[in-house]
C-alpha positions, 0 to 999 in steps of 0.5 A: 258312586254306583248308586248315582247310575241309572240302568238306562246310562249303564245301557247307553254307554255300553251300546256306545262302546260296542259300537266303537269297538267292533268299528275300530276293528271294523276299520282295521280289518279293512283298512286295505279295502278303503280308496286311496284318493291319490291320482298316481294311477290305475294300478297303484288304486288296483293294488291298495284295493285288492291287497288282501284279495288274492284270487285277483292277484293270481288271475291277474298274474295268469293274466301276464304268464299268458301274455308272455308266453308267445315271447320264449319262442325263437330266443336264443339270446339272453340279452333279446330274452331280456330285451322282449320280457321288458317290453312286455312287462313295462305295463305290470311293474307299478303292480307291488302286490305279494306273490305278483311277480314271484309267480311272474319270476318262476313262470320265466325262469322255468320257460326261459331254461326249458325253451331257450335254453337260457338260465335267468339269475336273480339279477336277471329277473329284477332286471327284466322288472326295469 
């Protein structure tokens, strides 16, 4: 059976098997980088672009920490803190990405008890999410 093979398809299909080995994995080591084609938003199309990027995440996320930042001065009411964190975060909450809103969430925490005085629970950070 060996002997019914040339040198030149022993080649061929080497070649040919290469190249759909290292586009296999070609394709699923990017597969997060491929647009969706979807029309369900600007940040739905930036998170499934920039999954594994996470230099774009953290300046997006200091993006957001520098926004809110004006929003801890004069609160001292939980409820008005919680009020105001939503109306700013209203725009970020399509943004699913790991390590987005843990980084937003400790940012909060921290000027939310060293500012106003206030301790946000758990419950309150998913709610400011809303």
């Amino acid at each position: 059976m060996l002997q019914s093979i040339s040198w030149q398809q022993y080649i061929l299909f080497l070649l040919l098997s290469a190249a759909i080995y290292y586009l296999f994995i070609w394709v699923i080591y990017f597969k997060a980088k491929f647009p969706s084609f979807s029309t369900a938003g600007n940040f739905s199309r930036l998170s499934q672009l920039g999954e594994d990027e996470p230099d774009e995440v953290l300046s997006t996320a200091q993006h957001v920490i520098d926004e809110l930042r004006p929003v801890f001065a004069g609160k001292q009411n939980k409820n008005e803190l919680i009020l105001a964190l939503q109306l700013h975060l209203k725009k970020y909450n399509q943004w699913d990405e790991p390590g987005f809103r843990e980084t937003i969430n400790d940012f909060i925490a921290d000027q939310s008890e060293s500012i106003c005085s206030i301790r946000l629970g758990e419950e309150d950070q998913r709610a400011v999410w809303l």
